[in-house]
N, C-alpha and C positions, 0 to 999 in steps of 0.2 A: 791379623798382621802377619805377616812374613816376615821369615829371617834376616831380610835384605834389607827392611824396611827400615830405617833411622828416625829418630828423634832429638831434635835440639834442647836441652832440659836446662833449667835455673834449679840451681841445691842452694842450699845453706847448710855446710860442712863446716866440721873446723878447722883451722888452717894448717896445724902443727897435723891430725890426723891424714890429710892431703898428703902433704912434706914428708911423711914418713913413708907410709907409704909408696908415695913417687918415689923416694929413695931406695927403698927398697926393693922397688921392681925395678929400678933404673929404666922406668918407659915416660912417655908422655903420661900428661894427666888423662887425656882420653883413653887410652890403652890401658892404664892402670885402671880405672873407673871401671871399662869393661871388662879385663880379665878376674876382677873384685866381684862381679856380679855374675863371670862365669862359673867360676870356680864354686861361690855360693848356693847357683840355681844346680850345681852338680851335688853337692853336698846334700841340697835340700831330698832333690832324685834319692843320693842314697840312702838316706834316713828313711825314704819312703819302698827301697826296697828289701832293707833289710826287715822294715815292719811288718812286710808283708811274706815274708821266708815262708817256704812250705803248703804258702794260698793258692799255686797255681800249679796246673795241671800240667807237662807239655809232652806232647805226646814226638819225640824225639828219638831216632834208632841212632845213640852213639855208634853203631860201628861204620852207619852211613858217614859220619861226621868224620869221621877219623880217616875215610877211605886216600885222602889227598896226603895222604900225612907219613910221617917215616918214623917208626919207632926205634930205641937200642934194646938192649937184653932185659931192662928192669924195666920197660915201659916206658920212657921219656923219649917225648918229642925230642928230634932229630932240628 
């Protein structure tokens, strides 16, 4: 599937959790529905990265990374 790709879905939620919800985000039900499952599959991500802290290797020259970049006296991005 791709990003783009939609699905029409039948839930069975409950109403007052909906209502709150939608309240709270002040969006439509659809918007609220997706930003509920965005935010979750991001959280899920992070849980999954911080499980994984210090597993991976990256072979990375910081001062390459920095080269675009403007520091002040203590070292803080500009």
């Amino acid at each position: 599937m791709r990003m783009n790709d939609v699905r029409k879905i039948t839930a069975i939620l409950p109403a007052r959790l909906l209502a709150t919800a939608q309240i709270n985000s002040g969006a439509s039900l659809t918007q609220t529905l997706r930003t509920a499952l965005e935010q979750y599959n991001h959280s899920e991500w992070c849980r999954k990265m911080l499980a994984a802290q210090g597993r991976f290797k990256l072979d990375i020259d910081l001062d390459d990374l920095r080269e675009d970049r403007e520091f002040d006296a203590q070292g803080n991005v500009l």
